[in-house]
N, CA, C and O of each residue as an XYZ file, in Angstrom:
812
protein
N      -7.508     27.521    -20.173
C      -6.412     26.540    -20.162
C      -6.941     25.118    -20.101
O      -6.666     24.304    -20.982
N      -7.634     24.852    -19.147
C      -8.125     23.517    -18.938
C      -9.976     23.291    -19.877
O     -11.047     23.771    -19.507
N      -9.710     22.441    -21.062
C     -11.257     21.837    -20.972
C     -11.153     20.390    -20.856
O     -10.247     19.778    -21.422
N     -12.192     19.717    -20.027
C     -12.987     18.583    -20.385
C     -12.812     18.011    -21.705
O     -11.957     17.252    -22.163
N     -13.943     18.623    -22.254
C     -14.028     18.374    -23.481
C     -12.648     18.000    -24.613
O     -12.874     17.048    -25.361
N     -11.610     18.518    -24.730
C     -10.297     18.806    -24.657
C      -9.418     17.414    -24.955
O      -8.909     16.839    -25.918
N      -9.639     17.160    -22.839
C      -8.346     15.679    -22.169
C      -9.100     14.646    -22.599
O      -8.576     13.556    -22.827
N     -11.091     14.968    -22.847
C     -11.291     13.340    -23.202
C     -11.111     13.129    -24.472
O     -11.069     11.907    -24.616
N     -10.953     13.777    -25.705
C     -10.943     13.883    -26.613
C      -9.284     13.428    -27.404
O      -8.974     12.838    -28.439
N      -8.450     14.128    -26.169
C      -7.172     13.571    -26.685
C      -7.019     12.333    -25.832
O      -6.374     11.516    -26.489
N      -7.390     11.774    -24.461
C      -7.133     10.140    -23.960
C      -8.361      9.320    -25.219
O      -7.708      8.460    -25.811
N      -9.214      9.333    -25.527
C      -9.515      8.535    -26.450
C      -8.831      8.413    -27.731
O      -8.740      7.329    -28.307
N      -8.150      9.944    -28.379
C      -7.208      9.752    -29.512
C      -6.042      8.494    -29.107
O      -5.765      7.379    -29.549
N      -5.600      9.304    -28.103
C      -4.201      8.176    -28.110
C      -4.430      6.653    -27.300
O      -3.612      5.754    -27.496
N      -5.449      6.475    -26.504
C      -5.503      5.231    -26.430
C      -5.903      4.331    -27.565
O      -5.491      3.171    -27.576
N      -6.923      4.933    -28.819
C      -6.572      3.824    -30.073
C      -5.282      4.266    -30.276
O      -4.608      3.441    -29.658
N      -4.337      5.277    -30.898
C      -3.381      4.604    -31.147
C      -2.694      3.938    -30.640
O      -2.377      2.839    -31.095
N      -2.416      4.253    -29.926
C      -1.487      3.403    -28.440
C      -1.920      1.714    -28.906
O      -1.061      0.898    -29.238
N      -3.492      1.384    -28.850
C      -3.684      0.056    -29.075
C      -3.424     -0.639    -30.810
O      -3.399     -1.792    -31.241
N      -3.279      0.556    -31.377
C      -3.269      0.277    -32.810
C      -1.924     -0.047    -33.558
O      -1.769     -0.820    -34.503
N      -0.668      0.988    -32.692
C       0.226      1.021    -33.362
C       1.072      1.030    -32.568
O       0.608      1.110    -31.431
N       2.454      0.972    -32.618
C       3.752      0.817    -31.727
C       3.829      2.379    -31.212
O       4.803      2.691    -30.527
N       3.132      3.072    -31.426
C       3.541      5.005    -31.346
C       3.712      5.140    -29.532
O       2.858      4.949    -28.667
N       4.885      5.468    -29.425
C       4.963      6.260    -27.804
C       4.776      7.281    -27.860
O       3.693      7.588    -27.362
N       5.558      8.395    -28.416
C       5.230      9.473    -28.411
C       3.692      9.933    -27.908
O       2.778      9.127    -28.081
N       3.492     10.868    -27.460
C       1.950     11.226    -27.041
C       1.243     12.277    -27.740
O       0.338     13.005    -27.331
N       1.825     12.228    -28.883
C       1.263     13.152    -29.848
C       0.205     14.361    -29.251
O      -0.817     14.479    -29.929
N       0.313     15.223    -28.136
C      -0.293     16.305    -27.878
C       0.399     17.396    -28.353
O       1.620     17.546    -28.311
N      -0.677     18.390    -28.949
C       0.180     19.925    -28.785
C      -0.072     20.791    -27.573
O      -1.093     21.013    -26.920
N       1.228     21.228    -27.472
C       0.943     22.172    -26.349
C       1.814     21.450    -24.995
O       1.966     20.246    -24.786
N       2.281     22.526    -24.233
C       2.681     21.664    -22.973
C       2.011     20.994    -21.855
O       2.250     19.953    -21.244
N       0.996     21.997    -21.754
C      -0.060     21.168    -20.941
C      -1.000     19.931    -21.195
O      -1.400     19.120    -20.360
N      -1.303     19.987    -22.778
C      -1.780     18.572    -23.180
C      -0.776     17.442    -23.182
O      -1.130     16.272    -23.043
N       0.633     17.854    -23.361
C       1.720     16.906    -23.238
C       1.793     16.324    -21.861
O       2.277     15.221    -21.607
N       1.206     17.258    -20.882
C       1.274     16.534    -19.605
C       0.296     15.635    -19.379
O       0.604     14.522    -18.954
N      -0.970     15.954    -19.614
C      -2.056     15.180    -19.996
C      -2.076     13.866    -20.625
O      -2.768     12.924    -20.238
N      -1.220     13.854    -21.689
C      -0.953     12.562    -22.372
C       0.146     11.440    -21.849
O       0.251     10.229    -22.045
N       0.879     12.358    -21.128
C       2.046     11.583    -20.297
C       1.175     10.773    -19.021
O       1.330      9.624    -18.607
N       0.430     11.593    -18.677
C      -0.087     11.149    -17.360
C      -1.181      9.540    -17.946
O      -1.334      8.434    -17.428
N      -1.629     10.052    -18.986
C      -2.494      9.079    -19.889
C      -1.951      7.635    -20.253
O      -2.542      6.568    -20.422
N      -0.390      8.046    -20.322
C       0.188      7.091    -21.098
C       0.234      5.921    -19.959
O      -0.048      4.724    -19.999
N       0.720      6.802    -18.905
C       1.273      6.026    -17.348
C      -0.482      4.954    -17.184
O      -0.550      3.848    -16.648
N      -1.111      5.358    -17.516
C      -2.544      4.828    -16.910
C      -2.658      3.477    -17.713
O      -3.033      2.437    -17.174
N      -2.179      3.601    -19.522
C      -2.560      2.957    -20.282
C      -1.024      1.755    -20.194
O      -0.828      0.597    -20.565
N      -0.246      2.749    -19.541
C       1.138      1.267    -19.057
C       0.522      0.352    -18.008
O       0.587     -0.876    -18.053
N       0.007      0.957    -17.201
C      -0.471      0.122    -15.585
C      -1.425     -1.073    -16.099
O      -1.326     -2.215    -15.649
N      -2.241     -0.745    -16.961
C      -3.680     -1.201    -17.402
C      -3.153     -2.826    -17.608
O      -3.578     -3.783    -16.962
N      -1.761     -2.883    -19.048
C      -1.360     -3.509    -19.734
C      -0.351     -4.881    -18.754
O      -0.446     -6.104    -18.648
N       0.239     -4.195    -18.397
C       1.126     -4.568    -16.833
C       0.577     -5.310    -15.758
O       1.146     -6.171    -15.087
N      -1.101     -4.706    -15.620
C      -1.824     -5.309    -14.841
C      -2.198     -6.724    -15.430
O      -1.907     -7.734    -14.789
N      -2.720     -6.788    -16.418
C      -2.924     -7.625    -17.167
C      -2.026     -8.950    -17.460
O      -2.475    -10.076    -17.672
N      -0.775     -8.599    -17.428
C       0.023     -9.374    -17.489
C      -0.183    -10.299    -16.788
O      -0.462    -11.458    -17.093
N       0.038     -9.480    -15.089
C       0.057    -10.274    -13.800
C      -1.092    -11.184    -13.673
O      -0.932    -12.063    -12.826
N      -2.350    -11.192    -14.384
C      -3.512    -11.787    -14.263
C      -3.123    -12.663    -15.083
O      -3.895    -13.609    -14.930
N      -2.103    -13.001    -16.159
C      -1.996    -13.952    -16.780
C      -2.328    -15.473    -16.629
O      -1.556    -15.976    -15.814
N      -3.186    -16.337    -17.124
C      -3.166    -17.623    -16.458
C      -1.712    -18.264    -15.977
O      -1.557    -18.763    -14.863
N      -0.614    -18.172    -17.038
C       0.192    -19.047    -17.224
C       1.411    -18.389    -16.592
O       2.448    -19.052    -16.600
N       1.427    -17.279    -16.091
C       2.547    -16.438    -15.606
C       3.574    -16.916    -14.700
O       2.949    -17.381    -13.747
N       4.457    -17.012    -14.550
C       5.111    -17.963    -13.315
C       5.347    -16.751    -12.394
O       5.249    -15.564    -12.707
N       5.698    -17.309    -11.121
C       5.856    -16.922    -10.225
C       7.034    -15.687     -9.940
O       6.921    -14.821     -9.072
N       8.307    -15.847    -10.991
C       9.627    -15.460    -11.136
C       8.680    -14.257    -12.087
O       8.718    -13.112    -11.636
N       7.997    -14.444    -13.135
C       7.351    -13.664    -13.800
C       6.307    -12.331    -12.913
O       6.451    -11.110    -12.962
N       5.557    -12.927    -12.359
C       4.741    -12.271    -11.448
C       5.982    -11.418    -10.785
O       6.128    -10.239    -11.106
N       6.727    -11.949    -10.002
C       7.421    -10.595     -9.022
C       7.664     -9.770     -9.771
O       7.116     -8.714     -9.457
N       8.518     -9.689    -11.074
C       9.208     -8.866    -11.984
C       7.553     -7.249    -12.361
O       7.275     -6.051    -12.326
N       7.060     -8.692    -12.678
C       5.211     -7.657    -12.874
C       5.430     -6.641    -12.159
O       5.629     -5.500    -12.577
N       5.399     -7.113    -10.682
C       4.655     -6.542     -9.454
C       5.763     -5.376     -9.231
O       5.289     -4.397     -8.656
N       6.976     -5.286     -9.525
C       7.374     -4.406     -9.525
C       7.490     -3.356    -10.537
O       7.907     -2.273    -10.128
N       7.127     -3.494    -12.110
C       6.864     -2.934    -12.896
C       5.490     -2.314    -12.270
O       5.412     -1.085    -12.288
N       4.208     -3.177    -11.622
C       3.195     -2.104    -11.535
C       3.470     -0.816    -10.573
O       2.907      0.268    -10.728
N       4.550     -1.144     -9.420
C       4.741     -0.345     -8.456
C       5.396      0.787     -8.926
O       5.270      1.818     -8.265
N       6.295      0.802    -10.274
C       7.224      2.020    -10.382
C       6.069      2.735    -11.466
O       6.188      3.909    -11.816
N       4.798      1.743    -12.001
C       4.778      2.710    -13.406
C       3.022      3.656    -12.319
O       2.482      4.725    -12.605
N       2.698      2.776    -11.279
C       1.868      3.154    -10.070
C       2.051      4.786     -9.912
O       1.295      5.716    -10.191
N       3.342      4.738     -9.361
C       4.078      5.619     -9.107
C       3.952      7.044     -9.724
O       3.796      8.113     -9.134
N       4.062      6.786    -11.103
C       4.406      7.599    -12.383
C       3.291      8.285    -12.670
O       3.221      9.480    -12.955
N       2.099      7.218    -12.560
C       0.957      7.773    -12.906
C       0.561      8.913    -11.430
O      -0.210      9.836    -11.692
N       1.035      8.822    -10.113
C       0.580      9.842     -9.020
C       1.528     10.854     -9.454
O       1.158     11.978     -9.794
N       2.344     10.603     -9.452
C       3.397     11.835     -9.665
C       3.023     12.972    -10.879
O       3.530     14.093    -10.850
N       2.028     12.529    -12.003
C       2.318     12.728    -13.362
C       0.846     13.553    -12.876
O       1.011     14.769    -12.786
N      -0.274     13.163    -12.618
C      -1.502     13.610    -11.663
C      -1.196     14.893    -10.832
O      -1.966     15.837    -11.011
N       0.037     15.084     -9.766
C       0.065     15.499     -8.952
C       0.482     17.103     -9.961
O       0.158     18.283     -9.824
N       1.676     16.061    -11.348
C       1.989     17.282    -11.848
C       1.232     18.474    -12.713
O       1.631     19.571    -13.106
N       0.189     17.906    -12.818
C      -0.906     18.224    -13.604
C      -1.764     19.404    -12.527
O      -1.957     20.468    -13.115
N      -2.083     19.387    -11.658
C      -2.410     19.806    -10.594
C      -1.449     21.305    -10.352
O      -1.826     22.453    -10.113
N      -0.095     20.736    -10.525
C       1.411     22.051    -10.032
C       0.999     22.743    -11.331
O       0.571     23.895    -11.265
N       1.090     22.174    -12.400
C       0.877     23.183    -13.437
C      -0.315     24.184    -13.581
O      -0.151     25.340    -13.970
N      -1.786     23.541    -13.167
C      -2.582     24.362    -13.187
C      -2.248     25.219    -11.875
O      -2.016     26.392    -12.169
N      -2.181     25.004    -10.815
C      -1.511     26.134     -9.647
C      -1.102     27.267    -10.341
O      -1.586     28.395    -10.434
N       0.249     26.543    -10.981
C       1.090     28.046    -11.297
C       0.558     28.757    -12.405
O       0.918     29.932    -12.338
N      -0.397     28.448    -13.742
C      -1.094     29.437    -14.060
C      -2.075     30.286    -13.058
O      -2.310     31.493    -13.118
N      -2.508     29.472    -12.260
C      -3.426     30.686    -11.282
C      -2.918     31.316    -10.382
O      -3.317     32.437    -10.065
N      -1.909     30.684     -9.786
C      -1.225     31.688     -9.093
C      -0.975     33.240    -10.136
O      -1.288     34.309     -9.611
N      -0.277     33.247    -11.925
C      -0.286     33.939    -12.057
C      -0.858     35.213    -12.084
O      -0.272     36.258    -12.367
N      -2.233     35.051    -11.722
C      -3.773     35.362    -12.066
C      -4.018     35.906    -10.413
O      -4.766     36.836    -10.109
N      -3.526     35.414     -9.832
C      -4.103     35.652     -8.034
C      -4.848     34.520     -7.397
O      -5.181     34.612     -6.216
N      -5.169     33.303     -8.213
C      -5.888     32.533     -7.578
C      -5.016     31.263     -7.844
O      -4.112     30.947     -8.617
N      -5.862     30.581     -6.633
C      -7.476     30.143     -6.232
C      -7.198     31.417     -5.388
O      -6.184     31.931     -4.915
N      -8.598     31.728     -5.399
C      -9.369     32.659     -4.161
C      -8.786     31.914     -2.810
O      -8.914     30.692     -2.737
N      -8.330     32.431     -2.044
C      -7.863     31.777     -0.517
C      -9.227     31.664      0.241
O      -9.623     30.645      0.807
N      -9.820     32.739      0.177
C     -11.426     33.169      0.653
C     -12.108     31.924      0.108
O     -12.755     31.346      0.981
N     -12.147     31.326     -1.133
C     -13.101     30.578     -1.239
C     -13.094     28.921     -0.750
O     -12.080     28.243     -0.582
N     -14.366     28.517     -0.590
C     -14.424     26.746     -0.073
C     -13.422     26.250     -1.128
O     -13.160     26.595     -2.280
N     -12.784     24.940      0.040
C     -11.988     23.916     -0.980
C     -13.077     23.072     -1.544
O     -14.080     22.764     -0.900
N     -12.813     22.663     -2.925
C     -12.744     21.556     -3.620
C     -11.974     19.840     -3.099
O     -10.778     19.551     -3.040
N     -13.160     18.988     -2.797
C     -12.239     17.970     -2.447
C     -11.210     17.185     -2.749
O     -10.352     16.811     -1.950
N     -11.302     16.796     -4.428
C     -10.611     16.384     -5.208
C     -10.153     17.428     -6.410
O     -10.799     17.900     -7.346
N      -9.146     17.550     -6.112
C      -8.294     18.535     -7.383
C      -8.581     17.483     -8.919
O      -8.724     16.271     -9.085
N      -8.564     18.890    -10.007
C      -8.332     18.793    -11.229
C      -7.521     17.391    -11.982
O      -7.978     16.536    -12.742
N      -6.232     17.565    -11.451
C      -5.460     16.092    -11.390
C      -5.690     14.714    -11.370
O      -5.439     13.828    -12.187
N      -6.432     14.717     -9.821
C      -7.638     13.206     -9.918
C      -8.393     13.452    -10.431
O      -9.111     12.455    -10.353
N      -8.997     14.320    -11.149
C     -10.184     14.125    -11.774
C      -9.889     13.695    -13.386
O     -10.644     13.076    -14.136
N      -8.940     14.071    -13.583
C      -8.272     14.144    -15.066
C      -7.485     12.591    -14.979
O      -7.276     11.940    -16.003
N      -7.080     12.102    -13.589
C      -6.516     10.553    -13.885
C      -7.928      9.661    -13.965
O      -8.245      8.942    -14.913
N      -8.571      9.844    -12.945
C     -10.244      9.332    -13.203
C     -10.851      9.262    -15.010
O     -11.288      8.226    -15.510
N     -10.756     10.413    -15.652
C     -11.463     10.106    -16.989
C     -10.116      9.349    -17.810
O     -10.258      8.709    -18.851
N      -8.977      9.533    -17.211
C      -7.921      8.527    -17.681
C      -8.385      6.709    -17.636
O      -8.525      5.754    -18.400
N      -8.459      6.972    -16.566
C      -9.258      5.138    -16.777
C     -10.603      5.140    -16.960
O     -11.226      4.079    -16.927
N     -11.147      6.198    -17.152
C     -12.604      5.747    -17.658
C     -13.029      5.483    -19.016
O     -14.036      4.985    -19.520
N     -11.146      6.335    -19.773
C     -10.927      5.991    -21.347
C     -10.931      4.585    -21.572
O     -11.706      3.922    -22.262
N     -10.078      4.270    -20.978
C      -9.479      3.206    -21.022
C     -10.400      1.944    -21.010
O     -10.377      1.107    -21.913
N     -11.370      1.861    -19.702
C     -12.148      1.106    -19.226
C     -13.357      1.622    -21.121
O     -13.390      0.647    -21.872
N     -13.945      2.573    -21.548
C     -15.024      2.824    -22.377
C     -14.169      1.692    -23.633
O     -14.747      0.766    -24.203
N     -12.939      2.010    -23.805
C     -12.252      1.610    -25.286
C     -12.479     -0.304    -24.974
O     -12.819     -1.144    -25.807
N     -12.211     -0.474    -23.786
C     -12.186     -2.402    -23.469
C     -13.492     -2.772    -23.996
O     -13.742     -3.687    -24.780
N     -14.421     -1.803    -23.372
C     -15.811     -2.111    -23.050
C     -16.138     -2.449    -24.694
O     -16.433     -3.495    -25.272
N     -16.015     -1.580    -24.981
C     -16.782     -1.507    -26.870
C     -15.829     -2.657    -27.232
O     -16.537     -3.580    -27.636
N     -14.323     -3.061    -27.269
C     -14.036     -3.911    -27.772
C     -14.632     -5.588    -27.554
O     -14.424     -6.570    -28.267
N     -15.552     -5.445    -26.103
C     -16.263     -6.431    -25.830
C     -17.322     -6.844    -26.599
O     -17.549     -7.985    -27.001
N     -18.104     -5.608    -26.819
C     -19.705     -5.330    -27.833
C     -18.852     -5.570    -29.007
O     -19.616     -5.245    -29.916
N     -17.893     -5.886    -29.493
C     -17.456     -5.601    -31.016
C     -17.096     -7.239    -31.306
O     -16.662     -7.301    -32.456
N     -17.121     -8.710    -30.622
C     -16.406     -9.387    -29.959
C     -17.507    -10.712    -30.808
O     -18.645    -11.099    -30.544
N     -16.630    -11.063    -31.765
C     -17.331    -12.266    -32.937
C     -17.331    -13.659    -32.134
O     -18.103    -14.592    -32.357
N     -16.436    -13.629    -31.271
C     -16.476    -15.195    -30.817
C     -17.377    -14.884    -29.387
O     -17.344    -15.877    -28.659
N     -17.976    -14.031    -28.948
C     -18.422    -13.845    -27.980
C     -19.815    -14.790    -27.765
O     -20.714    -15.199    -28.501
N     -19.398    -14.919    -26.033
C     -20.932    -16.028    -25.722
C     -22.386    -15.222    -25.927
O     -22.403    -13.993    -26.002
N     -23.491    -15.955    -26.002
C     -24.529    -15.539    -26.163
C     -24.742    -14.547    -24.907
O     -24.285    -14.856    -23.807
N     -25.456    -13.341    -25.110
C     -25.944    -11.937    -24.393
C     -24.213    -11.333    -23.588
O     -24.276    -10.564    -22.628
N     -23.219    -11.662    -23.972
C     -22.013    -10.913    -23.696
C     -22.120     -9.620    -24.657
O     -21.893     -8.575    -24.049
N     -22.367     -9.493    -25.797
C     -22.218     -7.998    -26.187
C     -23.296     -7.314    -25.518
O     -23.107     -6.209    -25.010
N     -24.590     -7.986    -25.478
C     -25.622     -6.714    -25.032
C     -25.045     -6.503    -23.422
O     -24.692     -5.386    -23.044
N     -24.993     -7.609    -22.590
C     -24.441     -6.890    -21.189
C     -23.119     -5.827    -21.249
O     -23.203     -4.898    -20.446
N     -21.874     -5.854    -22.131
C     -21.062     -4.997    -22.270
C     -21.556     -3.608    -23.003
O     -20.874     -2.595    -22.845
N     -22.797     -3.570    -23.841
C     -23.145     -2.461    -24.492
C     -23.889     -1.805    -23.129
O     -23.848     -0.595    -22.905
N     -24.584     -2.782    -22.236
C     -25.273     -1.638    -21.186
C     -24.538     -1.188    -20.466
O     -24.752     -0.102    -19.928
N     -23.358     -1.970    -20.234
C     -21.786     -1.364    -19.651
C     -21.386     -0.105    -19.718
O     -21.326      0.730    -18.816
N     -21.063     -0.001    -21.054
C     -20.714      1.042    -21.714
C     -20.965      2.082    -21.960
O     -20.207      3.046    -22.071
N     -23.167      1.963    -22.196
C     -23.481      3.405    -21.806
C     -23.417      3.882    -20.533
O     -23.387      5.086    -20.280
N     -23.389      2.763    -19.473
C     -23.136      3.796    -18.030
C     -21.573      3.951    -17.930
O     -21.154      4.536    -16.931
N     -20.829      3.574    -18.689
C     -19.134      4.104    -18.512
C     -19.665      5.437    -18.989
O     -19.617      6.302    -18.115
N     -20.315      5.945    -20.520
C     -19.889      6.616    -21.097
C     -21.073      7.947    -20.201
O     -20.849      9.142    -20.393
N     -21.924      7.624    -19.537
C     -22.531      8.551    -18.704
C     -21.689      9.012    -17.237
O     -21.892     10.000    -16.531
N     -21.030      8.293    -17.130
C     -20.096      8.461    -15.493
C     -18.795      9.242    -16.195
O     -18.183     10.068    -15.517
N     -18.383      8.957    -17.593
C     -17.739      9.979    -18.118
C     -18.049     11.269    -18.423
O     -17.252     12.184    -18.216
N     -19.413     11.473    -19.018
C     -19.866     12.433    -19.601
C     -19.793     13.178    -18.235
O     -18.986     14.106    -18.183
N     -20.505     12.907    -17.152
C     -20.769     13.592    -16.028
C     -19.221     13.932    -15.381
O     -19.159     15.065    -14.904
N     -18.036     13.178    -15.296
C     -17.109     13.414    -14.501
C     -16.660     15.106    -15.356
O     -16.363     16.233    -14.959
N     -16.781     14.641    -16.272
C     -16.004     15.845    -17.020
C     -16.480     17.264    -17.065
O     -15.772     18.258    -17.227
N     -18.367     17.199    -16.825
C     -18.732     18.172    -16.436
C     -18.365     18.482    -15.241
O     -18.074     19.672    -15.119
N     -18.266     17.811    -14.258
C     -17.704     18.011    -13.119
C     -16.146     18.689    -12.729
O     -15.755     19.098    -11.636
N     -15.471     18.648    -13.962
C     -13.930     19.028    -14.149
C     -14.389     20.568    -14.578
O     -13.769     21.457    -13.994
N     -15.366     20.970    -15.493
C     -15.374     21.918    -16.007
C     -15.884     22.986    -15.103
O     -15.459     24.141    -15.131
N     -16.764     22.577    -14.342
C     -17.381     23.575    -13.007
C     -16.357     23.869    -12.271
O     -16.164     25.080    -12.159
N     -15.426     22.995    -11.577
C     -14.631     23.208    -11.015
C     -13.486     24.301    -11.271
O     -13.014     24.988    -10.365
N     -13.114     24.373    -12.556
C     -12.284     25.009    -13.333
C     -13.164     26.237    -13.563
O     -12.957     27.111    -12.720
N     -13.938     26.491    -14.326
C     -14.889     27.871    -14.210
C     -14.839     28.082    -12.926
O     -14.390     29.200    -12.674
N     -15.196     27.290    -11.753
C     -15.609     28.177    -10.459
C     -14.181     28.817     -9.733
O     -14.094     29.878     -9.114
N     -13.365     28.067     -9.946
C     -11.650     28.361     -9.245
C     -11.116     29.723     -9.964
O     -10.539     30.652     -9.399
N     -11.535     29.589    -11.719
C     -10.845     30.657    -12.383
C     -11.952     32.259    -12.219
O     -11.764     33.389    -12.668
N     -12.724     31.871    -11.652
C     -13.706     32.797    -11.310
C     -14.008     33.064     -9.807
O     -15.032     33.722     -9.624
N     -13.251     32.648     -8.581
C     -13.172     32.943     -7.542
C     -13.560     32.485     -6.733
O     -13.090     32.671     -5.610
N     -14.872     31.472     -7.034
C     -16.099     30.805     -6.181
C     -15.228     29.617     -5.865
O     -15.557     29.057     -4.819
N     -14.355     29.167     -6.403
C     -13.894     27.736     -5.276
C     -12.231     27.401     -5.315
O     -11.396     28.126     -5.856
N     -12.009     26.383     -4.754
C     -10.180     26.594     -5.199
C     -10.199     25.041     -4.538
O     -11.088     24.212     -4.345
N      -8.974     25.079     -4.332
C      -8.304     23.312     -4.616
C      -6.668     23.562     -4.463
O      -6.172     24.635     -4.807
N      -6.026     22.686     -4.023
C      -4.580     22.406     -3.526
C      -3.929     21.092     -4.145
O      -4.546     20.191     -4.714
N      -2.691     21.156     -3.943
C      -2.397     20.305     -4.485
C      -1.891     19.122     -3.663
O      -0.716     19.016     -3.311
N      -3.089     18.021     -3.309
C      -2.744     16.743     -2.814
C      -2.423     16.158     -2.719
O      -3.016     15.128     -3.040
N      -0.791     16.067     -2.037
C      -0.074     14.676     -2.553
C      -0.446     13.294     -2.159
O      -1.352     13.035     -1.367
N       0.272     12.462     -2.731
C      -0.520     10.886     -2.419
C       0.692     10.775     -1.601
O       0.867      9.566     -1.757
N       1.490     11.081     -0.977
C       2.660     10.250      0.016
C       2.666      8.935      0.220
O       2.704      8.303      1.276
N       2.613      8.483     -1.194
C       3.198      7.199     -1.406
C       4.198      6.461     -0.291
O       5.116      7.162      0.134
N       4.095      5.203      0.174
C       5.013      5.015      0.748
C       5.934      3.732      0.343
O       7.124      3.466      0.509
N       4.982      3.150     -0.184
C       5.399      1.486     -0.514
C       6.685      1.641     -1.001
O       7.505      1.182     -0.206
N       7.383      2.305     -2.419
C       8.024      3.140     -2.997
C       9.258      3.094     -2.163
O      10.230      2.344     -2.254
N       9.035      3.942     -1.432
C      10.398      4.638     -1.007
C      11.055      3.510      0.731
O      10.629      3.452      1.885
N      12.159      2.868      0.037
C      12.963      1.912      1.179
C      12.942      2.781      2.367
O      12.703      1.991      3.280
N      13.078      4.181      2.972
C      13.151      4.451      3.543
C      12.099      4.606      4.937
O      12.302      4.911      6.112
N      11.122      4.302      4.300
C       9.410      4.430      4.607
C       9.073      2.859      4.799
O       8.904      2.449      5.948
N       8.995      2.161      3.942
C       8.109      0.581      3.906
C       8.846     -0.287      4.882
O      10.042     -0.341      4.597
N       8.516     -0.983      5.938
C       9.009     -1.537      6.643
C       9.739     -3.015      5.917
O      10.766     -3.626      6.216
N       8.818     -3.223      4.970
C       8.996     -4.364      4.431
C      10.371     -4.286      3.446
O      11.063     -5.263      3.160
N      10.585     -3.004      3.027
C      11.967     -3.118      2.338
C      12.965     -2.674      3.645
O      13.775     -3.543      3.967
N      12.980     -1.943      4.100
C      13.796     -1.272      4.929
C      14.071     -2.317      6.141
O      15.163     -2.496      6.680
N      12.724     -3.035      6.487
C      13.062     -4.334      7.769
C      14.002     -5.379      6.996
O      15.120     -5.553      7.482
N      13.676     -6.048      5.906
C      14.668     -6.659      4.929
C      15.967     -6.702      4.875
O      16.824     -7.579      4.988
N      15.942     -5.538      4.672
C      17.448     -4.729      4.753
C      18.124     -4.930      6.158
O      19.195     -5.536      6.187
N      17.644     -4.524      7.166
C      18.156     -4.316      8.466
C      17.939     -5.898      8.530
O      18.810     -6.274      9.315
N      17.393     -6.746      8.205
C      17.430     -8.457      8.904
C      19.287     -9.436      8.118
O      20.095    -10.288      8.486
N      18.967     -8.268      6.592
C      19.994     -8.634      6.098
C      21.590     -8.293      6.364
O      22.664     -8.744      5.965
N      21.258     -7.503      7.040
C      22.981     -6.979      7.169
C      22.769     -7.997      8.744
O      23.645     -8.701      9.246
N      21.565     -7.826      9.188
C      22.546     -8.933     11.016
C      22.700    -10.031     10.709
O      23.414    -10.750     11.408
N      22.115    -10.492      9.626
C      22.710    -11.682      9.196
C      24.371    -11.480      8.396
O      24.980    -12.466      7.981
């Protein structure tokens, strides 16, 4: 069900298009690569969003609006991670696993799969740096040495996804599904919305 080889292959497909063309859609087949690409997409919204907010010229009225776009699409991307994670569960549950008997895994499948999500992301900037005509003198060669250690911290994460997955579907290790209990999010939780609230009604 799960390769490496696979999620990096389709987050590098769709982050050029994504940068190339107006396409939302996430062009994966399959349901589980569809989750993959959703979760991808959320990474490659935050990236863009973020960016915004770094704007030189951004005003202030601008910035808040940002800051709450990064918080809901924040959001999307844990949730979308977490779901990635439920889905591989319930194929192994079908199966009998994870092994209960075996050691946990610290970081589930999920973060590891949002991790090579921005490491797409971060490899595709990088080369567009090395590719970069108006660039100052020794800016491409420092972004090309960039790049091969992005593309080695990738190569390696993903082997790292694949052991994990062989060792879980084979008994030797297992993994849960970690939620991030977000709190900022939810008025009910953040003091800062919820104190707001309560300052506003005694007024």
């Amino acid at each position: 069900m799960l390769s490496a080889e696979e999620i990096v292959a389709l987050q590098d497909r769709l982050t050029r298009l994504w940068h190339e063309t107006a396409e939302l859609a996430p062009a994966a087949a399959g349901e589980w690569l569809d989750l993959v690409a959703r979760q991808h997409r959320a990474n490659f919204d935050l990236w863009h969003i973020e960016d915004a907010a770094r704007a030189p010229r951004v005003t202030d009225g601008e910035l808040a609006r940002v800051k709450r776009r990064i918080d809901q699409t924040n959001q999307l991307r844990n949730d979308l991670a977490e779901e990635i994670d439920r889905a591989l569960l319930e194929w192994l549950e079908a199966r009998g696993l994870p092994n209960p008997a075996a050691p946990l895994h610290s970081e589930s499948p999920g973060l590891i799969v949002d991790r090579l999500s921005i490491l797409a992301l971060k490899i595709y900037h990088t080369r567009e740096e090395t590719e970069r005509k108006d660039a100052p003198e020794g800016h491409r060669e420092r972004n090309q040495a960039r790049l091969e250690v992005l593309e080695e911290q990738r190569a390696d994460l993903a082997a790292c996804l694949d052991a994990l997955w062989r060792d879980t579907v084979g008994g030797a290790r297992g993994f849960k599904l970690y939620r991030q209990m977000k709190m900022y999010n939810d008025p009910a939780l953040n003091p800062a919305v919820y104190g707001d609230s309560a300052a506003g009604k005694a007024r």
